[in-house]
N, CA, C and O atoms as a GROMACS GRO file, in nm:
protein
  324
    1UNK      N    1   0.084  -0.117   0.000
    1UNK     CA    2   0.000   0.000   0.000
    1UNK      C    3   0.089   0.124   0.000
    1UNK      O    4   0.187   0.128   0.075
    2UNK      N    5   0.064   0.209  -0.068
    2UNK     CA    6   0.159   0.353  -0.115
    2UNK      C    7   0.092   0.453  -0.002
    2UNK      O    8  -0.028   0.452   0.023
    3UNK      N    9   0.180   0.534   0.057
    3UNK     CA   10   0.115   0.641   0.145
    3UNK      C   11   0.142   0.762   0.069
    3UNK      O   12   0.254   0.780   0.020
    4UNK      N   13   0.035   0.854   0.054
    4UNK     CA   14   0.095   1.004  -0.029
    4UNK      C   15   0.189   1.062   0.114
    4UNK      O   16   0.178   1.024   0.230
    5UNK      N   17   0.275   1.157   0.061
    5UNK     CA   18   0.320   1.244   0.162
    5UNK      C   19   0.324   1.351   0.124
    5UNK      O   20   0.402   1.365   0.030
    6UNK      N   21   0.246   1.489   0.174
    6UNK     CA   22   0.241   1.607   0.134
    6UNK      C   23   0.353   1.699   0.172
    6UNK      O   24   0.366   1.741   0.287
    7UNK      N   25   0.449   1.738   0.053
    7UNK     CA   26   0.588   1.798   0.049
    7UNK      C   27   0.568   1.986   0.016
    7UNK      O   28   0.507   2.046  -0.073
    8UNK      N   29   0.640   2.029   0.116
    8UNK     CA   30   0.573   2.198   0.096
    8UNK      C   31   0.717   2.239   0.012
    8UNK      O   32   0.828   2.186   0.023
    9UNK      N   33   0.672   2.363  -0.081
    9UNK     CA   34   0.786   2.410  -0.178
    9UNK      C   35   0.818   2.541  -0.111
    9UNK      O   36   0.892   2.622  -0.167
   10UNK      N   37   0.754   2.570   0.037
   10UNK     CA   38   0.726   2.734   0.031
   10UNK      C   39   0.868   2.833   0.032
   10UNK      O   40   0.882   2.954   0.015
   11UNK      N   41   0.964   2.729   0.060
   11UNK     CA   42   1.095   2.754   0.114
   11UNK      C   43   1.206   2.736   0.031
   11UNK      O   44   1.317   2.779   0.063
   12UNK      N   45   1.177   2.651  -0.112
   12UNK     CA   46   1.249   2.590  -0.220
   12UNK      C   47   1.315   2.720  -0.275
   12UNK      O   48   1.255   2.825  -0.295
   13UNK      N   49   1.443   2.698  -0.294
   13UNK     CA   50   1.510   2.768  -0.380
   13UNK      C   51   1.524   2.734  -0.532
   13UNK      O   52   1.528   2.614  -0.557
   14UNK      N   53   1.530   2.810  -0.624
   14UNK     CA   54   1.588   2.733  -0.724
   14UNK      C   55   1.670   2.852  -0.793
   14UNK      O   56   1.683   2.970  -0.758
   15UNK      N   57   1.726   2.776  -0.916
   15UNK     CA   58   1.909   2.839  -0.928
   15UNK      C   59   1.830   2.949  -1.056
   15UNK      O   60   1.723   2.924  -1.111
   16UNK      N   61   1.885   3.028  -1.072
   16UNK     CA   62   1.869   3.139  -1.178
   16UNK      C   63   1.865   3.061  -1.345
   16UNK      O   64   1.965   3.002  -1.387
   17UNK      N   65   1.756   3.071  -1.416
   17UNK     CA   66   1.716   2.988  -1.524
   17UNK      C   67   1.918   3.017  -1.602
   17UNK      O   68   1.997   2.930  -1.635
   18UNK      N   69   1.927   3.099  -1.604
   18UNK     CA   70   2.083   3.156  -1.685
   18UNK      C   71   2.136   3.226  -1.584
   18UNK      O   72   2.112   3.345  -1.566
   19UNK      N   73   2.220   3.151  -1.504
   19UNK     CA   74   2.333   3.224  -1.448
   19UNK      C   75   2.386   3.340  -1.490
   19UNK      O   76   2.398   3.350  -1.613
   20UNK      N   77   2.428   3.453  -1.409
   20UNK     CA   78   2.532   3.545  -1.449
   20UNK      C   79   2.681   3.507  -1.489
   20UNK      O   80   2.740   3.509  -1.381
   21UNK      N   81   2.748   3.482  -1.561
   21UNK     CA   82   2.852   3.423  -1.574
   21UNK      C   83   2.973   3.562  -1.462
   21UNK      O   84   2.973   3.685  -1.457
   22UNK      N   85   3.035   3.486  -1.412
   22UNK     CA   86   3.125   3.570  -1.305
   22UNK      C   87   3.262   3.637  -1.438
   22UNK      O   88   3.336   3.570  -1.510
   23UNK      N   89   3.248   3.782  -1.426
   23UNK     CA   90   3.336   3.841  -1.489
   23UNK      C   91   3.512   3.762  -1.489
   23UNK      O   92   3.536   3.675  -1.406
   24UNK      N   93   3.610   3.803  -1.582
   24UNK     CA   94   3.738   3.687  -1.544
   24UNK      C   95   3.808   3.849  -1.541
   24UNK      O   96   3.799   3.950  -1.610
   25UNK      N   97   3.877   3.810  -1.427
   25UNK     CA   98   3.962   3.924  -1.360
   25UNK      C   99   4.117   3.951  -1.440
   25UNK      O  100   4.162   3.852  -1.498
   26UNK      N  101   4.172   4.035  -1.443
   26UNK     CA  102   4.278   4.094  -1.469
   26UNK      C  103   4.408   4.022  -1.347
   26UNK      O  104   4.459   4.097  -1.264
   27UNK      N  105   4.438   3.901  -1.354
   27UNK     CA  106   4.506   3.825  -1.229
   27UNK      C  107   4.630   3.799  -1.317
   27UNK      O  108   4.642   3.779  -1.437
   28UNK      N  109   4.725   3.808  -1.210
   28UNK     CA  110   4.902   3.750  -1.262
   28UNK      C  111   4.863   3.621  -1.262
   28UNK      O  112   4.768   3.576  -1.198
   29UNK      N  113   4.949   3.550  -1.346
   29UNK     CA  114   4.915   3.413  -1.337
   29UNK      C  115   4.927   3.327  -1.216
   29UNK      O  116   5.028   3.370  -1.160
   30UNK      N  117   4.880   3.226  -1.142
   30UNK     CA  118   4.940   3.138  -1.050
   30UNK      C  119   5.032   3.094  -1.070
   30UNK      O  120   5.036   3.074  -1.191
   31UNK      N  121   5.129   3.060  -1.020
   31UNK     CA  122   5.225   2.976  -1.017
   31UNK      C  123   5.237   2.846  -0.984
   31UNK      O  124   5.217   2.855  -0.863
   32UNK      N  125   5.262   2.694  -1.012
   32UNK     CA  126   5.267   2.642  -0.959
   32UNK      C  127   5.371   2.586  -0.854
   32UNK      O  128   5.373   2.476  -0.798
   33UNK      N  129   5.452   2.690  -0.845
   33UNK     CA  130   5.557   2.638  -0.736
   33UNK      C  131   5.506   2.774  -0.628
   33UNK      O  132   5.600   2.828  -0.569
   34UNK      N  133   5.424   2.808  -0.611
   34UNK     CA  134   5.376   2.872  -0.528
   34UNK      C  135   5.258   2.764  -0.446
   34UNK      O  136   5.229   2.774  -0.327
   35UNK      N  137   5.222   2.700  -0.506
   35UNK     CA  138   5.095   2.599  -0.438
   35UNK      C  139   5.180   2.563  -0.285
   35UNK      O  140   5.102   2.556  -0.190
   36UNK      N  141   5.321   2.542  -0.254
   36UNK     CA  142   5.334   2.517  -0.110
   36UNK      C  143   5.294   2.375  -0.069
   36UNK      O  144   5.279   2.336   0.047
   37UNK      N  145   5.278   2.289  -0.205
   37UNK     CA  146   5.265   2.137  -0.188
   37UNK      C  147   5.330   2.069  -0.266
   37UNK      O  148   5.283   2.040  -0.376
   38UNK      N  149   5.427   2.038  -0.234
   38UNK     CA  150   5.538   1.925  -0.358
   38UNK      C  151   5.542   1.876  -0.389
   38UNK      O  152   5.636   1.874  -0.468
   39UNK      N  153   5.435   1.726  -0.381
   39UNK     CA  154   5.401   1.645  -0.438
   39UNK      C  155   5.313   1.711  -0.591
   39UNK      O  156   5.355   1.679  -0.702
   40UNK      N  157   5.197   1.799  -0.575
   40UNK     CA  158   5.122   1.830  -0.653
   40UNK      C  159   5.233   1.952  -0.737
   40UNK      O  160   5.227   1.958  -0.860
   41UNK      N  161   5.325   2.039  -0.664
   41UNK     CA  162   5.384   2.074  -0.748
   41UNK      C  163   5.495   1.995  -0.828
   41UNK      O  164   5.560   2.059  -0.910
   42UNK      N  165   5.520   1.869  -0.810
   42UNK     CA  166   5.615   1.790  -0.891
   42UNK      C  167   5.509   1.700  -1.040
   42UNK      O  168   5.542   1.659  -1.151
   43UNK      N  169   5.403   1.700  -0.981
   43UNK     CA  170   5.338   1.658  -1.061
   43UNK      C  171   5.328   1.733  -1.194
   43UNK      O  172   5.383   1.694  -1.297
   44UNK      N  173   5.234   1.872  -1.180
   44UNK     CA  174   5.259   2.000  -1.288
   44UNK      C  175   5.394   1.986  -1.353
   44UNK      O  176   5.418   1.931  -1.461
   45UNK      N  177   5.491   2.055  -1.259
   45UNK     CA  178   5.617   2.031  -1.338
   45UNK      C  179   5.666   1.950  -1.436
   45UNK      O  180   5.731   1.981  -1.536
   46UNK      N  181   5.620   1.815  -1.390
   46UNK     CA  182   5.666   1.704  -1.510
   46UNK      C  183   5.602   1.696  -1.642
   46UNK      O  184   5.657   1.645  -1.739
   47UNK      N  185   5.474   1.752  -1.643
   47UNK     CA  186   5.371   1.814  -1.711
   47UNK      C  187   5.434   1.896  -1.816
   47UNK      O  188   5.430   1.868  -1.936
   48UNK      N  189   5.509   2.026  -1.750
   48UNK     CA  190   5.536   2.080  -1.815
   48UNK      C  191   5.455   2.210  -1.776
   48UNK      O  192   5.464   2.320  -1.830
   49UNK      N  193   5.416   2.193  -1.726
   49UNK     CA  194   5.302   2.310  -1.629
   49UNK      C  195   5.324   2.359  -1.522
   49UNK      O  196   5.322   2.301  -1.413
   50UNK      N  197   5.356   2.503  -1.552
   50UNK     CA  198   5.438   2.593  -1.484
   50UNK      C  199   5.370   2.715  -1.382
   50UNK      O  200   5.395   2.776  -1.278
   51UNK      N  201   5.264   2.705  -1.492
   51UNK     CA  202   5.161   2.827  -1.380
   51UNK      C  203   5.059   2.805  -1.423
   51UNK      O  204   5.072   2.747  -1.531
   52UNK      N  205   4.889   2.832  -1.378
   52UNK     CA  206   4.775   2.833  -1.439
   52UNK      C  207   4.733   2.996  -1.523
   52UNK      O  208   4.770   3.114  -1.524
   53UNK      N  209   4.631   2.906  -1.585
   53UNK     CA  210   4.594   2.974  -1.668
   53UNK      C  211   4.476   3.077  -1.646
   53UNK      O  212   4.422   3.030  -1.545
   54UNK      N  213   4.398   3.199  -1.683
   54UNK     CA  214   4.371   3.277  -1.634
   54UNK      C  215   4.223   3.267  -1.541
   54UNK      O  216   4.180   3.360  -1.473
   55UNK      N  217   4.147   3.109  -1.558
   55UNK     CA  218   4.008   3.079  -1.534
   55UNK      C  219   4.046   3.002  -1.332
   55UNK      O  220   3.998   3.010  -1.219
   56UNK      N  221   4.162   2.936  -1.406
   56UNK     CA  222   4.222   2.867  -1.310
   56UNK      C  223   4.272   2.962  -1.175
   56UNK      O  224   4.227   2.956  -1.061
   57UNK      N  225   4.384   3.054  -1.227
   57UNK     CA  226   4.418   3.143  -1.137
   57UNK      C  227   4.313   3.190  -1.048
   57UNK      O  228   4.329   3.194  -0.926
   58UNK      N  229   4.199   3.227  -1.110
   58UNK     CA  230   4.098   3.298  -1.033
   58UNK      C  231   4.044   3.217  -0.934
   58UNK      O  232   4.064   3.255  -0.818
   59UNK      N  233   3.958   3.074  -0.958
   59UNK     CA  234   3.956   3.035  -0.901
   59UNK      C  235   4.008   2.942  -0.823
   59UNK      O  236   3.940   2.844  -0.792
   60UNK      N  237   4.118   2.957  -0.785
   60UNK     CA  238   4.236   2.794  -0.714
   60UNK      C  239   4.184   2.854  -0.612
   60UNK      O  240   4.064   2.827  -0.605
   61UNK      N  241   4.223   2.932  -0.519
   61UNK     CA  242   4.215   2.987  -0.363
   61UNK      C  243   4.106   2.929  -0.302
   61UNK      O  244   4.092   2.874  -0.192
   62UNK      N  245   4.003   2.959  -0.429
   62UNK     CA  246   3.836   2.967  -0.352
   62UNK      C  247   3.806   2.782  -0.328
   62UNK      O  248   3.747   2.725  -0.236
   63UNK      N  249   3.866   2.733  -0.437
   63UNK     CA  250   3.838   2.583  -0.452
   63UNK      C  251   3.912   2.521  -0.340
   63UNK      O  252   3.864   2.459  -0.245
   64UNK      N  253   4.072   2.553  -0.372
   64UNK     CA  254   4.146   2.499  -0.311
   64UNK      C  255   4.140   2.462  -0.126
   64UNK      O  256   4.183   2.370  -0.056
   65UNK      N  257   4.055   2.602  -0.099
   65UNK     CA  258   4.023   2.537   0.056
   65UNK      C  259   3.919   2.531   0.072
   65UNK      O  260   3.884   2.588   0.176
   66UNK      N  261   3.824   2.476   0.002
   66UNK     CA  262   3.695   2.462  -0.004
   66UNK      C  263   3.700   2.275   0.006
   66UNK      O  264   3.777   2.194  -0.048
   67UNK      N  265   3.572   2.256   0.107
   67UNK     CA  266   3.539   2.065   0.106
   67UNK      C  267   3.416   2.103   0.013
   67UNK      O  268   3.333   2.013   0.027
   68UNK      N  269   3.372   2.198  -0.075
   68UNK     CA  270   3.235   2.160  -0.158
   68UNK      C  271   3.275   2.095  -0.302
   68UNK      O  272   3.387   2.101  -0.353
   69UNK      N  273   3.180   2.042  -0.348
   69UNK     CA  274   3.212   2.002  -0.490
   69UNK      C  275   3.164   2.161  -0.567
   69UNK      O  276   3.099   2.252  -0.515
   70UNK      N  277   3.221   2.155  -0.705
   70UNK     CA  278   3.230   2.312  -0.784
   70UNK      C  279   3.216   2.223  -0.933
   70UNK      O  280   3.214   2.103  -0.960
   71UNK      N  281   3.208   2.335  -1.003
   71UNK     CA  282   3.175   2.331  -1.124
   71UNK      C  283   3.227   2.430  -1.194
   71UNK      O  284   3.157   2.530  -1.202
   72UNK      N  285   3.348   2.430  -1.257
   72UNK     CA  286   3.384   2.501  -1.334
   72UNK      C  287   3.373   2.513  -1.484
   72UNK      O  288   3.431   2.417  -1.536
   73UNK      N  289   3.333   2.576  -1.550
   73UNK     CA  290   3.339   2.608  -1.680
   73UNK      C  291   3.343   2.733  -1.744
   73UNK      O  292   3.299   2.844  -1.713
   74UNK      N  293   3.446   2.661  -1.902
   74UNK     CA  294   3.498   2.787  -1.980
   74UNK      C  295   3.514   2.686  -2.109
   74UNK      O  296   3.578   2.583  -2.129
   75UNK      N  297   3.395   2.795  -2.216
   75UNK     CA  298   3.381   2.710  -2.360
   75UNK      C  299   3.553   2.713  -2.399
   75UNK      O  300   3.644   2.790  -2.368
   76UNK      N  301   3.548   2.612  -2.468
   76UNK     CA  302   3.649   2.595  -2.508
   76UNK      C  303   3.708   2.701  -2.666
   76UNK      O  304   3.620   2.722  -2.750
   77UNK      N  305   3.789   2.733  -2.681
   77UNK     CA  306   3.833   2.863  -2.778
   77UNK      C  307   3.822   2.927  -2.733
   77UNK      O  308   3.869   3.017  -2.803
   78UNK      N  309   3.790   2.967  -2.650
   78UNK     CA  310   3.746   3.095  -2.560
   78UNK      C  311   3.873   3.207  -2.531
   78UNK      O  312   3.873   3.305  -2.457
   79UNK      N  313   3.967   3.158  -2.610
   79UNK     CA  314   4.091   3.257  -2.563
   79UNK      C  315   4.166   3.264  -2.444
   79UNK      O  316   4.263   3.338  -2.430
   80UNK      N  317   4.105   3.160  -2.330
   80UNK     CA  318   4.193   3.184  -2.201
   80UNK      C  319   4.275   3.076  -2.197
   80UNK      O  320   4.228   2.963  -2.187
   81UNK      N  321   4.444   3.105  -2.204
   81UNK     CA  322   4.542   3.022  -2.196
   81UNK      C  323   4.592   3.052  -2.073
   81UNK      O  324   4.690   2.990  -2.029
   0.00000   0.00000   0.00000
């Protein structure tokens, strides 16, 4: 036997149909021998990857000490190396 359960929305958020896309800042590049972790900076290095790039720079800090999951995106051609 199925029981209905009456669920209230009065409080529901929901996300903006089209996001504002967050402006990309005028930032020096990151570095990766600035990260202050050697394992992850030996990794880049061998890569060949020396500093991030301008989507990246912006956001490492915010991610980096963050426990949330994120979502980053940037169409690709988009000009940011």
């Amino acid at each position: 036997m199925e029981t209905s359960l009456p669920i209230s929305f009065k409080h529901l958020l929901l996300p903006d149909r089209f996001a504002a896309p967050t402006p990309v800042q005028d930032l020096y590049p990151k570095r990766v021998r600035d990260l202050n972790f050697s394992d992850v900076e030996k990794m880049y290095l061998q890569q060949g990857i020396k500093e991030f790039n301008t989507v990246q720079t912006q956001v490492f800090d915010k991610v980096y000490e963050s426990r949330d999951s994120v979502f980053i995106g940037a169409p690709s051609g988009c000009g940011l190396l």
